[in-house]
C-alpha positions in Angstrom: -5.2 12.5 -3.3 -6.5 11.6 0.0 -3.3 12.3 2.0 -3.5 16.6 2.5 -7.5 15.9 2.9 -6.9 13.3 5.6 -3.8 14.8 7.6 -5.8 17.8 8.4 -7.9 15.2 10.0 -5.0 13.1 11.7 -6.5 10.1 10.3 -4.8 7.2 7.8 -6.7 6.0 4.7 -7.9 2.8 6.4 -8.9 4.4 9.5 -10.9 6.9 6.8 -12.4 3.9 5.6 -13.5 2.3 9.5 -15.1 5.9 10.2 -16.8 6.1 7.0 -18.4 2.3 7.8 -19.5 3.8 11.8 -20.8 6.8 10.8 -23.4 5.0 8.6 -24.1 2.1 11.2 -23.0 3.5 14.3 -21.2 0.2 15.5 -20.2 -3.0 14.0 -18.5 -6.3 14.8 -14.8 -6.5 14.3 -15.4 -9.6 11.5 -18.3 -7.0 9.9 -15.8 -4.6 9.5 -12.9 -6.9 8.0 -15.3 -8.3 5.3 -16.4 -4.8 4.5 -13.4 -3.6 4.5 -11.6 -6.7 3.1 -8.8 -6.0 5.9 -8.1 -9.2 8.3 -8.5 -8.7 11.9 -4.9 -8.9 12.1 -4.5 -5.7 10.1 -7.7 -4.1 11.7 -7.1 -5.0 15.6 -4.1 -2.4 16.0 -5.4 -0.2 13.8 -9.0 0.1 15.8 -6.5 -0.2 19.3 -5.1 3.2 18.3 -8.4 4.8 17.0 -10.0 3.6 20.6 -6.8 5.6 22.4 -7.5 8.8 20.7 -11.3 8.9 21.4 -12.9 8.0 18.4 -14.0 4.5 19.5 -14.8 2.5 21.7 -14.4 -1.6 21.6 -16.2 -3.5 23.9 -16.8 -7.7 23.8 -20.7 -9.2 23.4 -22.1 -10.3 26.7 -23.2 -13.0 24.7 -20.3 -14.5 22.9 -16.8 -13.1 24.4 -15.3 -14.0 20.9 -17.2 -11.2 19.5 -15.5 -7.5 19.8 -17.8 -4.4 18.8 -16.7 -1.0 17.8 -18.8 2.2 18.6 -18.3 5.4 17.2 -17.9 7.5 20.2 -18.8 11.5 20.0 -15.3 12.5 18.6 -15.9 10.1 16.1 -18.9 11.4 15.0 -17.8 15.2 15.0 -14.8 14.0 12.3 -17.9 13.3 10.1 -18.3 17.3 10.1 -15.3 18.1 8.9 -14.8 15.3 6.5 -18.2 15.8 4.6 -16.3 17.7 1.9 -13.5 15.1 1.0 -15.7 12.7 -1.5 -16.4 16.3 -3.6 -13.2 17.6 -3.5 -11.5 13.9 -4.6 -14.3 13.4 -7.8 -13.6 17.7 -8.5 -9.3 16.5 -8.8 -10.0 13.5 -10.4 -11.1 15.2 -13.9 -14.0 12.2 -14.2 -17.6 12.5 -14.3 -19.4 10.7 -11.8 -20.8 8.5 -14.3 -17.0 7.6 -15.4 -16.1 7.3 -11.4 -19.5 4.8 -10.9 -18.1 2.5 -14.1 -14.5 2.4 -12.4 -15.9 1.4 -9.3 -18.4 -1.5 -11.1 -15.0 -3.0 -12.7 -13.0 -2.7 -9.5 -15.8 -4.7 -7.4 -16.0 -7.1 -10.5 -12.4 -7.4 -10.2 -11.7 -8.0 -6.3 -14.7 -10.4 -6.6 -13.1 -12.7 -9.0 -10.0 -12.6 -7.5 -11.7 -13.5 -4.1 -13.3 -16.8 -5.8 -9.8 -18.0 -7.2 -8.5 -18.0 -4.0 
């Protein structure tokens, strides 16, 4: 369902999900972003290399700690926002669920990946 919405947009579903956590905080360590996400640095690291390379990002290591990257949302970034407002409605309008129904799903999913986290 994503897919058409997120072509138009030249963006992947996990890079969707990286913009979605910037545009609310603006920037975010690399490990903040992998728990939120649950996606290892591993996964996220080539992923944010290309987003950086098309202007949507920038990464930059902590003067403090060099061990620490940071990703900010550049202006690019931030005018995707725009034109992605419209793709939560238009995925609950296809989905045939209420939001109620949608909020419930969501409760058993995080249930879910949390006790499959704790067997680990």
């Amino acid at each position: 369902m994503y897919r058409p919405l997120l072509d138009e947009l030249n963006l992947t579903y996990p890079q969707y999900l990286v913009l979605l956590v910037l545009w609310d905080h603006q920037e975010s360590s690399i490990k903040e972003l992998s728990q939120v996400l649950s996606l290892d640095s591993g996964t996220l690291t080539p992923m944010l290399k290309r987003m950086e390379a098309s202007g949507l990002l920038k990464r930059s290591r902590s003067m403090d700690d060099e061990r620490i990257v940071t990703v900010r949302i550049t202006e690019k970034g931030l005018e995707l926002r725009d034109r992605a407002h419209c793709i939560p409605t238009s995925l609950v309008e296809s989905s045939g669920l209420s939001l109620q129904q949608i909020d419930t799903l969501n409760d058993t999913i995080r249930t879910l990946m949390s006790s499959v986290e704790n067997h680990r």
